[in-house]
C-alpha positions as CSV (number, residue, x, y, z in Angstrom):
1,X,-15.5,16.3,21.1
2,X,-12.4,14.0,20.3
3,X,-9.5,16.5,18.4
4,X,-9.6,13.3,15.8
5,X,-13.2,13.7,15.1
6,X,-13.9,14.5,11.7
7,X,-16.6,16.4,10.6
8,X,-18.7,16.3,7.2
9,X,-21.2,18.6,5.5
10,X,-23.3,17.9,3.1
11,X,-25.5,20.0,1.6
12,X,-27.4,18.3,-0.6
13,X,-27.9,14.6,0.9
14,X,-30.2,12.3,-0.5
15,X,-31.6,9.1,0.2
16,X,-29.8,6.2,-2.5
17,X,-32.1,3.7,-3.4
18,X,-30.9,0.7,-5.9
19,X,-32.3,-2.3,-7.4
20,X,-32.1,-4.7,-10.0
21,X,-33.6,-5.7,-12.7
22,X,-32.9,-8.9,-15.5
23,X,-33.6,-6.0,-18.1
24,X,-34.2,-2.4,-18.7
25,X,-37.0,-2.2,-21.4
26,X,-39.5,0.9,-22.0
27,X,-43.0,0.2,-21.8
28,X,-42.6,-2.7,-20.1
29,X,-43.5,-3.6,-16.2
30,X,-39.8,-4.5,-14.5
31,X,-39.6,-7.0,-11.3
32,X,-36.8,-4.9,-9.5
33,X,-34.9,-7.6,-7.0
34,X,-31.9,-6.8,-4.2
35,X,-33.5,-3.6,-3.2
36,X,-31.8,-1.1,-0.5
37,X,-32.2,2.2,0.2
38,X,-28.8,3.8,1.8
39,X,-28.2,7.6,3.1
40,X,-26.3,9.0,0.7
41,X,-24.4,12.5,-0.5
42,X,-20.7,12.9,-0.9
43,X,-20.1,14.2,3.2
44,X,-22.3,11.4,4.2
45,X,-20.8,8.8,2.6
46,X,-17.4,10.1,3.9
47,X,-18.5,9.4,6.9
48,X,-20.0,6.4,7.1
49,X,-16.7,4.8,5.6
50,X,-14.5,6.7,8.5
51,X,-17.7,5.3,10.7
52,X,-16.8,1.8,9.2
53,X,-13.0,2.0,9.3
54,X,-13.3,2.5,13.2
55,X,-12.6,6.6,13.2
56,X,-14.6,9.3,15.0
57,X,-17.3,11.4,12.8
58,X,-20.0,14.3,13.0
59,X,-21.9,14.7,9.6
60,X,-24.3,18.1,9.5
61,X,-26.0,18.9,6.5
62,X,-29.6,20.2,5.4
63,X,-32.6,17.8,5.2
64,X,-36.4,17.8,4.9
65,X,-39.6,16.0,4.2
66,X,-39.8,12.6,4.7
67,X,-37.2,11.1,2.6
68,X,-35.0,13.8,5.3
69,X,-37.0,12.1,8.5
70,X,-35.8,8.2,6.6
71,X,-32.4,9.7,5.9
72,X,-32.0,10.4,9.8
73,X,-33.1,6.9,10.9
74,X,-30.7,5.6,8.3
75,X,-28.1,7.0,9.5
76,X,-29.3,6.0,13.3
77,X,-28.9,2.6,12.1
78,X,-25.5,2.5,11.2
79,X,-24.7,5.1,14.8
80,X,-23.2,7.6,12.9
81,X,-23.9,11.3,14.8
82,X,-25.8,13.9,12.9
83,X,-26.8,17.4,13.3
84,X,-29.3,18.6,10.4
85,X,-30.8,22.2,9.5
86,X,-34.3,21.3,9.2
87,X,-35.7,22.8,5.6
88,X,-39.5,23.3,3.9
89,X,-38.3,20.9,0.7
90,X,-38.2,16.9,0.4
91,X,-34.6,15.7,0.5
92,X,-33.8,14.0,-3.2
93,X,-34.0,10.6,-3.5
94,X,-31.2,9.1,-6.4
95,X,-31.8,6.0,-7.7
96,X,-29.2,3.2,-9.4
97,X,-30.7,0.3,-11.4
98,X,-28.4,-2.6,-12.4
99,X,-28.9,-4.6,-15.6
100,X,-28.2,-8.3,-14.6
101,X,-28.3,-9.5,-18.3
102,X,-25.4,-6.7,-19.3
103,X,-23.7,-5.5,-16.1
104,X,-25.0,-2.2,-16.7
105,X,-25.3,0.2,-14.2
106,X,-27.9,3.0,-14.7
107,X,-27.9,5.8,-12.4
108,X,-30.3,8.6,-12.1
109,X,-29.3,11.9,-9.7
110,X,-32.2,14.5,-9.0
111,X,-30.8,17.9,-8.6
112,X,-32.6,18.5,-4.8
113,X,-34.9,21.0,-3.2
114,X,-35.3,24.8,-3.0
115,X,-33.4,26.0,-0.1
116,X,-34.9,29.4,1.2
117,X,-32.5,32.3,1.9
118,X,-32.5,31.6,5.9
119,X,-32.2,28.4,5.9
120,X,-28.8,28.9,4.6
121,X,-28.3,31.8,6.8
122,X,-28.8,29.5,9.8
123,X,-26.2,26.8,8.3
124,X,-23.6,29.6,7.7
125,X,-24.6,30.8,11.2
126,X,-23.4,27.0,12.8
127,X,-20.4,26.8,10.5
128,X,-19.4,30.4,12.0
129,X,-19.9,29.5,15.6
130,X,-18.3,25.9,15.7
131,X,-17.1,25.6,18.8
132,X,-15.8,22.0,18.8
133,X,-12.7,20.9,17.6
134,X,-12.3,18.7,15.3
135,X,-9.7,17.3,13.5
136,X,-10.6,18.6,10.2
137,X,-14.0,19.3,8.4
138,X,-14.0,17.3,4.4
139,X,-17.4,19.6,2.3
140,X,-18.2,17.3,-0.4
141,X,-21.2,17.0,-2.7
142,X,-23.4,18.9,-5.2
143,X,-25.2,22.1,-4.1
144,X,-29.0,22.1,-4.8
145,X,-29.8,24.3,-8.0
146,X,-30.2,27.6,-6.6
147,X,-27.7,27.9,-4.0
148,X,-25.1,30.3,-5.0
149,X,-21.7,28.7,-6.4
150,X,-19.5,30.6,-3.7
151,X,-21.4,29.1,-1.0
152,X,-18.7,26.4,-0.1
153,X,-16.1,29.5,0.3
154,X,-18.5,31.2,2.6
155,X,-18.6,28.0,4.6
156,X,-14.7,27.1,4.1
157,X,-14.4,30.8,5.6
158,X,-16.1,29.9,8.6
159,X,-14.6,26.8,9.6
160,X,-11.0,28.9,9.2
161,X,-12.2,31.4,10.8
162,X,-12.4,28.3,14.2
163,X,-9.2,27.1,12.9
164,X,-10.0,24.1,11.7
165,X,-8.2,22.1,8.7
166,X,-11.1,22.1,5.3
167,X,-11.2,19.6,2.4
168,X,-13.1,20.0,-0.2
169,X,-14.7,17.4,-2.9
170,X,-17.0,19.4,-5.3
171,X,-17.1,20.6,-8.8
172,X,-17.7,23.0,-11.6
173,X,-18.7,26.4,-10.2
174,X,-19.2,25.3,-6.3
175,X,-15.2,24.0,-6.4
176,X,-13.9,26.9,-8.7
177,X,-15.2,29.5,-5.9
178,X,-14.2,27.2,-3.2
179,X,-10.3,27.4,-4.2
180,X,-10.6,31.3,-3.7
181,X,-11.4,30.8,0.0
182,X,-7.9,28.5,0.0
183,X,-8.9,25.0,1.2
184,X,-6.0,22.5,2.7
185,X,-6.9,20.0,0.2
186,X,-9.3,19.6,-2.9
187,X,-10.0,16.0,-4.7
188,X,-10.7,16.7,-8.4
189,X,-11.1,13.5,-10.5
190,X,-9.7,13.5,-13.9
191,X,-12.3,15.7,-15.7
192,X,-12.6,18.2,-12.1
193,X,-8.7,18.6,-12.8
194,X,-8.9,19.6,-16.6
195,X,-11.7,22.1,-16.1
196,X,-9.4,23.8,-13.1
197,X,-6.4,23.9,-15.6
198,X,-8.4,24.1,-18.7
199,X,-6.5,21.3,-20.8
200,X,-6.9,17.8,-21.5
201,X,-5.5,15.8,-18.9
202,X,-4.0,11.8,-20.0
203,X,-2.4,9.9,-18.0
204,X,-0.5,9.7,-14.6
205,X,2.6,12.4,-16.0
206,X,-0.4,14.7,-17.0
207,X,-2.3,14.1,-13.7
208,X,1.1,15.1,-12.3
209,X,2.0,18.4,-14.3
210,X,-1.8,19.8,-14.1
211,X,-2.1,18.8,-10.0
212,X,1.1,21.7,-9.7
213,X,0.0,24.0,-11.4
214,X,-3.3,24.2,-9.3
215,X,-0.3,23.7,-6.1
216,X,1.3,27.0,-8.2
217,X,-1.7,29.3,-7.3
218,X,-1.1,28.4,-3.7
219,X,-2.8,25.5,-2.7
220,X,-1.4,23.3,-0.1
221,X,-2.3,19.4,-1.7
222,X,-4.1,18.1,-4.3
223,X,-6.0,14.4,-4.3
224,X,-6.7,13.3,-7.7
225,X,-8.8,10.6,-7.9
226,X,-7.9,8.5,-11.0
227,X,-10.4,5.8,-11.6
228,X,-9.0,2.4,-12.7
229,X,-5.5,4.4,-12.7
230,X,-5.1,5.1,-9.3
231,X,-4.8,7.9,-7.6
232,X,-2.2,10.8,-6.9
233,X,-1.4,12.9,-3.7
234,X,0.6,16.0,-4.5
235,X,2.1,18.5,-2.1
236,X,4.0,22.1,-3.1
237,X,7.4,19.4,-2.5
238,X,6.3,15.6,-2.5
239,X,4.0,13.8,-5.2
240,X,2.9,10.3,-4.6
241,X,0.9,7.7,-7.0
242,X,-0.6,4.8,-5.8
243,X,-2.3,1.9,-7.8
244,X,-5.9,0.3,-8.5
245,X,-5.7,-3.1,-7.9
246,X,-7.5,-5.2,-10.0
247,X,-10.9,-5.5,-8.8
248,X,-14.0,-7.5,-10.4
249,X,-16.1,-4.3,-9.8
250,X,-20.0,-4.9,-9.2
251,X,-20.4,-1.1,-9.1
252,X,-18.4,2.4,-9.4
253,X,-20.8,4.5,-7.1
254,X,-19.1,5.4,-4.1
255,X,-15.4,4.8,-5.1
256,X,-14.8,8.3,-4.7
257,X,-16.3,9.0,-1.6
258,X,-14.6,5.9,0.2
259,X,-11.4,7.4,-1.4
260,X,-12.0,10.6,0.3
261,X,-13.3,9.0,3.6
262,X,-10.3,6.9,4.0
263,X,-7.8,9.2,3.0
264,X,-9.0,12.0,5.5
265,X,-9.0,9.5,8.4
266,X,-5.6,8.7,7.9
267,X,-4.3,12.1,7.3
268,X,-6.8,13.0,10.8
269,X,-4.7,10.1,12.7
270,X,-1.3,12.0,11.3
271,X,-0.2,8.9,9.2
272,X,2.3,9.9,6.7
273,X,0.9,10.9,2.9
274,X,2.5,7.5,1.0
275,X,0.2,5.3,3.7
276,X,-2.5,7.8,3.9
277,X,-2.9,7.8,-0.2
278,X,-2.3,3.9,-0.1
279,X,-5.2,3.7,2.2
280,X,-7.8,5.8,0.2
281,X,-6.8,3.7,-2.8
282,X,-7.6,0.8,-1.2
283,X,-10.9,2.0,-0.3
284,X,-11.8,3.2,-3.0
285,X,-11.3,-0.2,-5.0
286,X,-12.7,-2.4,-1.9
287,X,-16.0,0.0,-2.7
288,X,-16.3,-1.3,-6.5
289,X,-16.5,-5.1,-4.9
290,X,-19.9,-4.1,-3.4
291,X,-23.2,-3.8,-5.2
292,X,-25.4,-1.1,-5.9
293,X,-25.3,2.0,-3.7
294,X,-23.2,0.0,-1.2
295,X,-19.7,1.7,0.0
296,X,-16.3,0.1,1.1
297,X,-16.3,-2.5,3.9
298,X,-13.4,-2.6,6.3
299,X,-12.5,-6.0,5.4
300,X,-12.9,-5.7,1.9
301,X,-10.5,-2.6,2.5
302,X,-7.6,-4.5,4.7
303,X,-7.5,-7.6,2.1
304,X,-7.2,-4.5,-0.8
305,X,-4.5,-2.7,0.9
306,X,-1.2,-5.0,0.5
307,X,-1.9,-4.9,-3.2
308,X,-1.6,-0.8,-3.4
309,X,2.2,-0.1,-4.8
310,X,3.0,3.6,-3.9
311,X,5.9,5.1,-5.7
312,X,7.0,8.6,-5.0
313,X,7.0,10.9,-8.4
């Protein structure tokens, strides 16, 4: 395995499926249109942008039932390598539903299956014995209901324990536990960010101010994920914000995980933080120019990037 491969987990993928409609009314029989069915989950997505942006990826996860058997062909299809812990319940299935008439995206996440006390086991038993190297391993993604919120540290643990750089995209309890096990790097958007620093953070100076305090308690960067604002990269010496470009956005979902994808390539090919930061951002934006459940495309991504300003803080 390529020292540049990066490698995802996600433990809770689902299949996205997304339509149309002209209209969202109740009792009423909607003609859904532009259907498509994409594998989805944070780590997933992560890497089918690095897939798309021409860098090396291994996603592992959990996955089961039949939407897990569809979620392994759809991921065939687009060649990315995958390694799944085979479970009893039916991987999730999300759905997104836009209103043509308003622009109005709808979006409905189910929580996932049961996961049984060894199957978890057996994926804390792979994480443990990794013995590939890889450039870095990015967790991202929701935990299914019963999984217990320091599970992400136990992992985190593991891939240290092989020396291997970890990133983490998560939130509420599953991120607050996952900072105890002292990730490289966490991506809170705005809202992740005040419930880590419990204030209300406005604005880029805010972003700034709350992003070192969580560098205070020993952390080594922070990715904050801004929305329409941008985003900031913020080491315990060097802050950097970078723009959104204005974009005619035909949907949100995915922005984040593009950001992510992007930004851990470039920091896996050693690029320097202003570039790397400059990169996600433009991912991230090129992903609100597609529809649906759809995620960046590269060339969506290269025409984005000479618009990112990066100014050091």
């Amino acid at each position: 395995m390529a020292a540049k491969t990066i490698l995802t987990l996600t433990c809770n993928p689902c299949i996205d499926k997304g339509f149309s409609v002209e209209r969202v009314l109740p009792d009423k029989k909607l003609r859904a249109t532009d259907i498509r069915r994409d594998p989805g989950g944070g780590g997933i997505n992560v890497s089918r942008v690095i897939k798309r942006l021409g860098g090396e990826t291994v996603a592992w996860g959990m996955a089961g039932g039949a939407a897990g058997e569809m979620l392994k062909r759809l991921l065939d299809a687009e060649s990315i390598t995958y390694r799944f812990v085979p479970i009893r319940g039916e991987t999730r299935i999300n759905t997104t539903v836009f209103e043509r008439a308003t622009g109005a995206e709808y979006r409905f996440s189910m929580p996932g299956p049961r996961v049984s006390e060894d199957e978890l086991d057996l994926l804390l038993s792979i994480i443990h014995a990794i013995e590939e190297k890889f450039a870095m391993v990015v967790f991202s993604g929701s935990l299914q209901p019963d999984i217990p919120g320091d599970f992400y540290a136990r992992l985190i643990a593991g891939a240290h324990k092989a020396g291997i750089k970890t990133l983490v995209d998560a939130s509420g309890e599953s991120l607050l536990e996952a900072l105890t096990a002292r990730p490289f790097l966490i991506k809170p958007n705005r809202s992740e960010l005040e419930a880590l620093v419990q204030h209300p953070v406005s604005g880029t100076a805010e972003a700034l101010a709350a992003a070192r305090e969580v560098i205070a308690r020993g952390r080594e960067m922070v990715l904050v994920s801004l929305g329409a604002d941008g985003a900031i990269a913020v080491t315990a010496d060097r802050a950097f914000c970078a723009n959104a470009p204005p974009v005619v956005a035909k949907s949100r979902v995915g922005a984040g995980d593009s950001l992510m994808g992007a930004f851990a390539l470039k920091l896996a090919q050693e690029a320097p933080l202003p570039e790397a930061l400059a990169y996600g951002v433009a991912a991230g934006s090129a992903a609100a120019l597609t529809p649906g459940t759809e995620l960046c495309r590269a060339e969506d991504v290269r025409a984005v990037l000479p618009q990112v300003d990066v100014d050091e803080l």
